[in-house]
N, C-alpha and C positions, 0 to 999 in steps of 0.2 A: 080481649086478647091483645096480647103486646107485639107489636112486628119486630123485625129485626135488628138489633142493635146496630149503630153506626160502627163503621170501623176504623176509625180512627182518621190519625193520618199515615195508615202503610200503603204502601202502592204495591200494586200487583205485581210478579214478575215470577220469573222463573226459580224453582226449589235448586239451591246450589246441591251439585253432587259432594260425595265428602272429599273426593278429590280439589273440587274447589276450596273446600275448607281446610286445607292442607292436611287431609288424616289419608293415613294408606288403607284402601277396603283390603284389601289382600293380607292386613297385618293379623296372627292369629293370639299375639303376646296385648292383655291389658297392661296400662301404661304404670300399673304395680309389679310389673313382670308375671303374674301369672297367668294360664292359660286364660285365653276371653273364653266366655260360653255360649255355647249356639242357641240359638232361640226357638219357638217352638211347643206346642204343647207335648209331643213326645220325646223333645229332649229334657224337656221339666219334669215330667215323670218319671225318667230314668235316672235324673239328680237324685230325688224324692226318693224312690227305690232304694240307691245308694245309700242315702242316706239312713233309710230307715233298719237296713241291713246291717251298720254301722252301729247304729245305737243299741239295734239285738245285739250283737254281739260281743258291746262292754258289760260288761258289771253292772247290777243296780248298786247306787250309791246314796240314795235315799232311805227317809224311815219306810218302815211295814206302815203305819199310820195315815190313814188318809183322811 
């Protein structure tokens, strides 16, 4: 059995907040401009949902042929 890989040379220290990293947590706009998305397993569902709702109710635009 293999022990634990060395870790390099990073030293320990504290996880910057994103404030330190200059980002606003408070921002709700991704930096494409559109809405950011919450995260979540029951916000991914209700994407999913949406989406699946969405594709009901285009058109098939494909062959009958499968």
């Amino acid at each position: 059995m293999k022990g634990m890989p060395s870790r390099g040379d990073v030293e320990t220290g504290e996880i910057p907040s994103l404030t330190d990293l200059g980002l606003n947590p408070t921002a709700t706009m991704a930096q494409d401009g559109r809405q950011s998305m919450a995260g979540g397993e029951n916000e991914a569902l209700q994407r999913l949902n949406k989406f699946a709702a969405e594709c009901r109710a285009q058109p098939y635009k494909g062959s009958k042929d499968l």
